[in-house]
C-alpha positions in Angstrom: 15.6 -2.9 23.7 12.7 -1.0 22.5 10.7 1.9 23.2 10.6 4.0 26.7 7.7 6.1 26.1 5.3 6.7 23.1 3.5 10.6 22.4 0.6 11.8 20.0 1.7 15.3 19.5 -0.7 18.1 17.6 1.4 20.2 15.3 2.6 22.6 17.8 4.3 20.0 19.7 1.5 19.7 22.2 0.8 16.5 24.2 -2.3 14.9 23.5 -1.8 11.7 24.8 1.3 9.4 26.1 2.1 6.1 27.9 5.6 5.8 30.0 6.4 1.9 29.4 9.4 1.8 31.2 10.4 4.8 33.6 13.9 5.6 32.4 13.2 8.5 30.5 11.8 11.3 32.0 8.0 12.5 30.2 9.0 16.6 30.1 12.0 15.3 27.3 9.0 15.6 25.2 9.1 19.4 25.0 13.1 19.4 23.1 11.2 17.6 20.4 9.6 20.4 18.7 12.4 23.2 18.8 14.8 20.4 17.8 12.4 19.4 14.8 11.8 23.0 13.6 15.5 23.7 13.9 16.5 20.8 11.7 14.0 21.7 9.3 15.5 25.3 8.4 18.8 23.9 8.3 17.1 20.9 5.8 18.9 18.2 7.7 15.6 17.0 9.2 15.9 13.3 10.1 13.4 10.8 11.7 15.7 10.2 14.3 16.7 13.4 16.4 18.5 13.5 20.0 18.4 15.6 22.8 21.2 14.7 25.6 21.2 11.0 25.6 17.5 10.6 24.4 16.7 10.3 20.6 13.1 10.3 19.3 12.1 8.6 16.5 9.0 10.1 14.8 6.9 9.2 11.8 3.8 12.6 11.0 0.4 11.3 10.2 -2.2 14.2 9.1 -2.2 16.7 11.6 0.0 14.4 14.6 3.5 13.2 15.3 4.2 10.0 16.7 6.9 10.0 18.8 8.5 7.4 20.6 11.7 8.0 23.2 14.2 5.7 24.1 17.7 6.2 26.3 19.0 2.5 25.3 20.5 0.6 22.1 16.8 0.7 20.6 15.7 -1.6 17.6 15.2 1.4 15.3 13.1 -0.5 12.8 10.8 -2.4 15.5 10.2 1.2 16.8 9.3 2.5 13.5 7.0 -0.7 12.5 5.0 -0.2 15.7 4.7 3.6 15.0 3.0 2.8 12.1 1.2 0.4 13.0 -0.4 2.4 15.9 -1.5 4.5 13.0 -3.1 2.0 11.2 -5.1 0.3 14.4 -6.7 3.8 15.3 -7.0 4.2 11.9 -9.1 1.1 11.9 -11.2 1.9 15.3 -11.4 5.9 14.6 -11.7 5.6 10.4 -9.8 9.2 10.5 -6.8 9.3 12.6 -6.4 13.2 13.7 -6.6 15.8 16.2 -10.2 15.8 17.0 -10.0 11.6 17.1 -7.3 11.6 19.7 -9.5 14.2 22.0 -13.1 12.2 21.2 -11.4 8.8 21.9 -8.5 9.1 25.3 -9.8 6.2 27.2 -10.1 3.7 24.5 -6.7 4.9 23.5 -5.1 4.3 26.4 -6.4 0.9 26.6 -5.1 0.6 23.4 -1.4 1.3 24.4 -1.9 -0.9 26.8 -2.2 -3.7 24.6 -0.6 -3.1 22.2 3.1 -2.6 24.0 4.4 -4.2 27.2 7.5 -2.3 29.0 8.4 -1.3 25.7 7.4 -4.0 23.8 5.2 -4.8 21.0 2.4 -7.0 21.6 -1.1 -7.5 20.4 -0.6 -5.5 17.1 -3.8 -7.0 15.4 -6.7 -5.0 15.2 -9.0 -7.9 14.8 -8.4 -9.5 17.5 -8.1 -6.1 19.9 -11.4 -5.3 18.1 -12.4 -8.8 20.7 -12.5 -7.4 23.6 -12.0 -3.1 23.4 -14.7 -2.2 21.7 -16.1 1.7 21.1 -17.7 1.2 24.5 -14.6 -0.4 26.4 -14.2 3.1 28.8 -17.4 1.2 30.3 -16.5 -0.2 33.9 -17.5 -3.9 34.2 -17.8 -6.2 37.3 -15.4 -9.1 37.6 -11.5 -9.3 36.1 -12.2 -9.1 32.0 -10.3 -12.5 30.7 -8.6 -12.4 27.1 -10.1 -14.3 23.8 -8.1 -17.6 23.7 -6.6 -15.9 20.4 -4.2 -13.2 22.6 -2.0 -16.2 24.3 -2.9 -19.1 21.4 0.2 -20.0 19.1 -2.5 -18.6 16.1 -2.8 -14.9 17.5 -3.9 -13.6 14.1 -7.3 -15.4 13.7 -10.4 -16.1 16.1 -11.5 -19.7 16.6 -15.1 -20.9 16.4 -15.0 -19.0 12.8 -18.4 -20.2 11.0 -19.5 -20.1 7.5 -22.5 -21.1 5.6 -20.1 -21.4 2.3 -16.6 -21.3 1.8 -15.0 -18.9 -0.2 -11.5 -17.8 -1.1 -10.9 -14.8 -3.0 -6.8 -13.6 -4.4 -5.3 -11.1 -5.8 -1.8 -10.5 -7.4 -1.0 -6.7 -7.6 2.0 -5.4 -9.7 3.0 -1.5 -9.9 5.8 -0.8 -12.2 7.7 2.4 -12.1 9.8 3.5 -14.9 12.2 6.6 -15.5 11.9 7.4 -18.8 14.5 9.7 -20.4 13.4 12.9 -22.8 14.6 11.0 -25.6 12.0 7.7 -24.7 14.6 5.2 -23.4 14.0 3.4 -20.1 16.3 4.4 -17.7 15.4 2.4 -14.9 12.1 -0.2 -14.0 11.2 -1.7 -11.0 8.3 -3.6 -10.2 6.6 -4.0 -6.8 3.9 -6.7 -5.9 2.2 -8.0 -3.4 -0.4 -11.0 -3.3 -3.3 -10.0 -1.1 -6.3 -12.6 0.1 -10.1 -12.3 1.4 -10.6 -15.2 3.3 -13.7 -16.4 4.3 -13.7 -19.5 5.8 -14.5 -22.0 9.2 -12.5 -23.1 11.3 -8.9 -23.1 11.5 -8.1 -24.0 7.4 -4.7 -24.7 6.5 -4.2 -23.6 3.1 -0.7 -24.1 0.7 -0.6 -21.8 -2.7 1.4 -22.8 -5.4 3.5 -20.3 -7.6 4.4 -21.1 -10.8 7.7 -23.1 -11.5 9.4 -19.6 -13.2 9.3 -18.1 -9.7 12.5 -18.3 -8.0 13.2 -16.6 -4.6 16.5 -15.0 -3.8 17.4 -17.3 -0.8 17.0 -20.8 -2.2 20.8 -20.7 -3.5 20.0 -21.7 -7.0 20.0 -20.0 -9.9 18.1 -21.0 -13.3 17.9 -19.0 -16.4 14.8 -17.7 -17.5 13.7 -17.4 -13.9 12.2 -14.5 -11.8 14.4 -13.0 -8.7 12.4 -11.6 -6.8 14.0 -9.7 -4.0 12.8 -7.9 -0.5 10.4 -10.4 0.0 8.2 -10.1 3.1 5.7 -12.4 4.4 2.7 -12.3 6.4 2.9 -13.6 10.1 1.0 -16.6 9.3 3.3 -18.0 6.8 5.6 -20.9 8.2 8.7 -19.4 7.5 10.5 -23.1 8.3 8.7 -24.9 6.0 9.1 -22.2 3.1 12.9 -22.3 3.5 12.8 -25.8 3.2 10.7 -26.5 0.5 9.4 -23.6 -0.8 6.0 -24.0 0.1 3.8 -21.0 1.3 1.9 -23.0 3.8 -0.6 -21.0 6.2 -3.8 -20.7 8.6 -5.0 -17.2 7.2 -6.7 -14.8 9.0 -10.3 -13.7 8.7 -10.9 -11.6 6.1 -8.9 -9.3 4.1 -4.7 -9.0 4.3 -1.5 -9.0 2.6 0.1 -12.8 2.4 3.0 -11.2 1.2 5.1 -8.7 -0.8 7.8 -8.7 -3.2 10.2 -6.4 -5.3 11.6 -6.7 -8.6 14.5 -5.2 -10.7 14.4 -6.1 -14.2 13.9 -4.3 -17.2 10.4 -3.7 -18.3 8.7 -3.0 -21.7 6.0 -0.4 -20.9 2.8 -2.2 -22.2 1.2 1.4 -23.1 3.6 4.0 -24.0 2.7 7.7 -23.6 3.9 10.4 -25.7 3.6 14.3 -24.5 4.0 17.4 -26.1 3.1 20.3 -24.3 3.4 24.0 -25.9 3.1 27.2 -22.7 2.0 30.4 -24.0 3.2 33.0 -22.0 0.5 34.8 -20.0 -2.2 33.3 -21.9 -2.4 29.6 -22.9 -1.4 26.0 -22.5 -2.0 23.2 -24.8 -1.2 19.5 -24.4 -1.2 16.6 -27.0 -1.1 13.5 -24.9 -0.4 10.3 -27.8 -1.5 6.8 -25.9 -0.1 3.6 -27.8 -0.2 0.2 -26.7 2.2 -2.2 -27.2 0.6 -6.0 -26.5 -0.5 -8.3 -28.4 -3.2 -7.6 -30.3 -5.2 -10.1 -28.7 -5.4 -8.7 -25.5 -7.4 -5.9 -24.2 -6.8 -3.3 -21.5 -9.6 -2.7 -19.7 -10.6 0.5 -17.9 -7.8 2.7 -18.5 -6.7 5.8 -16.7 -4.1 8.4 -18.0 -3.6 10.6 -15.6 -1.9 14.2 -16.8 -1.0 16.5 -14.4 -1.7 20.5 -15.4 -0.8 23.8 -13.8 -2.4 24.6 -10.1 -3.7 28.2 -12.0 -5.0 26.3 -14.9 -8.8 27.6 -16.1 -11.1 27.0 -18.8 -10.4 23.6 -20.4 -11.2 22.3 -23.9 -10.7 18.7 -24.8 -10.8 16.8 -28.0 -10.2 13.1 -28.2 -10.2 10.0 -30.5 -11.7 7.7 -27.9 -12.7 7.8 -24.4 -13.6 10.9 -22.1 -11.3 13.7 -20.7 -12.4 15.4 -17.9 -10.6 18.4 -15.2 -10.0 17.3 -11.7 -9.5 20.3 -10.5 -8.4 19.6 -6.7 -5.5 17.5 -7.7 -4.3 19.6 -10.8 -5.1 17.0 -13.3 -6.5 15.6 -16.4 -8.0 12.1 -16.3 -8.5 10.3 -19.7 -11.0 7.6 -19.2 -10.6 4.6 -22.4 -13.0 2.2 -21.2 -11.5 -0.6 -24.1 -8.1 -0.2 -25.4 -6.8 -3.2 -27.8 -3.4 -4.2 -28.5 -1.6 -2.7 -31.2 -3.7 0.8 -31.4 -2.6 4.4 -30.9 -5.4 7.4 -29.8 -4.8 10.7 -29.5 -6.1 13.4 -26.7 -5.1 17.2 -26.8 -5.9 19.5 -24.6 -6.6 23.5 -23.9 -6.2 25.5 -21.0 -5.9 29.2 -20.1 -3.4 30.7 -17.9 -3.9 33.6 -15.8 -1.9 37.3 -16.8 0.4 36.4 -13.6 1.5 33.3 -13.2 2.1 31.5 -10.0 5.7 30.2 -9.4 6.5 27.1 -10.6 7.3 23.8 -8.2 11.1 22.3 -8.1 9.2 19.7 -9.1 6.6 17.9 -11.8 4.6 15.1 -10.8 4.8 12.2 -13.4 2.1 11.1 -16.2 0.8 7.7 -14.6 -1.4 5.3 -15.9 -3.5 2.2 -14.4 -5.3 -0.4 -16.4 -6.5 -3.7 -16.5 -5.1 -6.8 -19.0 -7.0 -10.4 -18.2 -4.5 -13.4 -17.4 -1.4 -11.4 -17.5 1.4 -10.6 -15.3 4.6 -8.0 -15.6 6.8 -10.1 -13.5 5.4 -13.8 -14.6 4.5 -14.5 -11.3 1.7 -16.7 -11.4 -0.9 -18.6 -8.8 -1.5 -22.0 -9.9 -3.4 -22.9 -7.1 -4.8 -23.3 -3.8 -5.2 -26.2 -0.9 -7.2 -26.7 1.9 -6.1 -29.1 4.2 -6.0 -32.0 2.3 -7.8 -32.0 -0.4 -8.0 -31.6 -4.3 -5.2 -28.3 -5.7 -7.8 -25.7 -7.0 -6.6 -23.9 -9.7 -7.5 -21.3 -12.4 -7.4 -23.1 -15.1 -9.5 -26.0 -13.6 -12.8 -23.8 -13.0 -13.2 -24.3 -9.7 -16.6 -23.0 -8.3 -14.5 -20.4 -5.8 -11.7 -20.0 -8.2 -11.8 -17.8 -11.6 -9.4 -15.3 -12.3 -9.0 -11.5 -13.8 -5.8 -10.0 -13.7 -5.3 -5.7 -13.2 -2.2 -3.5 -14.6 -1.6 -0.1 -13.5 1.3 2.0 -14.6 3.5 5.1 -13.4 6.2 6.9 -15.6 8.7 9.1 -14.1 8.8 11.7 -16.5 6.0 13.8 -17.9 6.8 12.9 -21.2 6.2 9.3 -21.2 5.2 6.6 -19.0 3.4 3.0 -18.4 2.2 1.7 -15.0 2.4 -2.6 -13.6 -0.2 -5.4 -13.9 -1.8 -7.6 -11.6 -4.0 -11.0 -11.5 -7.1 -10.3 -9.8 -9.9 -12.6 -8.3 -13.5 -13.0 -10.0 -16.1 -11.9 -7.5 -18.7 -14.8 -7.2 -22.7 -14.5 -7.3 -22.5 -11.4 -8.5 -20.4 -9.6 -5.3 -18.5 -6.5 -6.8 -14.8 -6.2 -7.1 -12.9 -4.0 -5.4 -11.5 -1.0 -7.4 -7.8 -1.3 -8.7 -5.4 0.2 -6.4 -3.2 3.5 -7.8 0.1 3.2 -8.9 
């Protein structure tokens, strides 16, 4: 069982728009939600889940709106939550900005959306591509004649359109690692986790079937067998398209991708990670006058390899004025609006160590300080390399010839990204990632934070 009714509520706990999917639960429950919310809140035992009577709500807050969906029965409490959030991300997609003002601008295209996208409280059409079909900006428009679905609503392959035409084929992959790290006062790694995920732009006609190959080190949690020197990867989570059968079977990610850009899947990883640029921090307050920071950046690769386009990101105090830099390499420079210092070191080799300090004045009375500190993160880039040792080999279509990296196929060259995030202000390193060349001189999309 799933959801009875689903809100958009402003942040007074006003209705801006709803949908009653199934009856049982009458629409005026709404109005507990808010006192029930607030009163959690003071008490700090504010949950996503409240109840009122035998209803419970379960509510996710995007911008200035809450979510909510109501349900009397056993509901699937993950379903409900993984359509709240993907309601976000459809209107995100049709309305760029999902708030207030959207909601108001947009109610008949909304609704239609609702309408789609659950059926007596359950989820249906959830991709934006193919609702994008056929409601459009202009759907409130009446039209003669009974409006009959794309062939891609009731076709086994609901993610992707057919008729799909391109002058050339092109493929395009990325492998995206974060790594977080707690990091102790005294340096030592307390805990590392990596998360990846393996994201595509597909651009291709017709309905391709595609394989990738991983690399024989990768070894997935539910094949049973365990090899040393191997990568576990764990809370692994494929896209729809991905024959989940097959996989189990043979390990093969076999797949008819959809148009354009997605996720093909995700994965998680505990091991223990050696931070490929370490950061050192020594920070000295002055009482009612100064802060200085010496920020020491050493990396800890090979000296073959380079990182390319690094960011150290150093956060300062909100009341923080008049900065002074001086660096060995690179550029410093104040951001301001997030309370932070950004050092920019367009070329960092392996096995070097630079040095940035920093000056800032504080005012007479200082603002209180926060429970808590953000952490120093990094991102970079380092070419053929990956954290976890996940690796693409390559790529088929249909049945033809494997394309891999190292075999310089026309649509298939490689550069790999890192980013990095420590836990602690005093020291931290960020992930990696293998990244797609653009071809014919299309421009890469920028790394994504940590």
């Amino acid at each position: 069982m799933s959801a009875s009714a689903v809100y958009v509520l402003d942040l007074k706990g006003k209705v801006l728009i709803c949908r009653n999917y199934r009856g049982d639960v009458d629409m005026s429950e709404v109005e507990h939600f808010m006192p029930i919310l607030m009163e959690k809140e003071e008490e700090g035992m504010l949950s996503p889940i409240l109840a009122h009577g035998g209803v419970r709500f379960m509510w996710i807050k995007h911008n200035n709106l809450y979510l909510v969906a109501t349900s009397k029965k056993n509901a699937c409490v993950s379903l409900v939550f993984s359509f709240l959030y993907k309601v976000v991300q459809v209107f995100s997609e049709y309305f760029k900005e999902l708030e207030e003002e959207s909601i108001r601008d947009n109610f008949v295209i909304i609704y239609e959306l609702l309408d789609e996208l659950m059926d007596f409280g359950y989820p249906q059409t959830t991709d934006s591509k193919i609702l994008q079909e056929y409601i459009t900006q202009e759907g409130h428009k009446l039209e003669t004649g009974a409006p009959r679905p794309p062939a891609t609503v009731t076709n086994a392959v609901s993610w992707r359109s057919e008729g799909i035409k391109y002058r050339k084929n092109e493929v395009f992959l990325d492998v995206i690692e974060s790594v977080n790290l707690l990091v102790s006062a005294n340096g030592n790694v307390l805990r590392s986790e990596i998360v990846g995920s393996i994201k595509m732009r597909v651009f291709l006609s017709g309905m391709p079937e595609l394989r990738l190959g991983l690399n024989d080190k990768v070894l997935f949690d539910n094949t049973g067998r365990g090899k040393s020197k191997s990568v576990e990867l764990e809370d692994v989570k494929f896209h729809q398209c991905v024959r989940l059968s097959r996989f189990e079977n043979d390990r093969t990610i076999s797949f008819i991708p959809p148009d354009g850009e997605f996720e093909l899947m995700s994965y998680r990883l505990n091991t223990h990670v050696k931070p490929l640029i370490w950061i050192e921090s020594v920070i000295e307050k002055h009482s009612h006058s100064r802060i200085e920071y010496m920020i020491k950046a050493k990396s800890q690769f090979k000296r073959r390899s380079t990182a390319n386009n690094v960011e150290i990101h150093i956060p300062v105090p909100n009341d923080a004025d008049s900065p002074k830099f001086k660096t060995t390499v690179g550029s410093v420079k104040w951001v301001p609006e997030n309370s932070e210092i950004v050092w920019s070191i367009k070329s960092f080799p392996g096995g070097k160590e630079y040095l940035m300090r920093a000056h800032f004045g504080l005012p007479s009375v200082e603002a209180e300080d926060k429970e808590g500190k953000p952490p120093i993160s990094v991102k970079f880039e380092i070419p053929y390399f990956t954290t976890s040792g996940i690796q693409v080999r390559g790529l088929q279509w249909g049945r033809g010839d494997w394309a891999s990296a190292s075999a310089g196929h026309t649509h298939w060259a490689w550069r790999e990204q890192q980013e990095r995030a420590a836990a602690q202000p005093a020291a931290g390193t960020g992930g990696s990632a293998p990244r797609a060349q653009p071809h014919q001189g299309e421009a890469c999309t920028p790394p994504c934070s940590a």
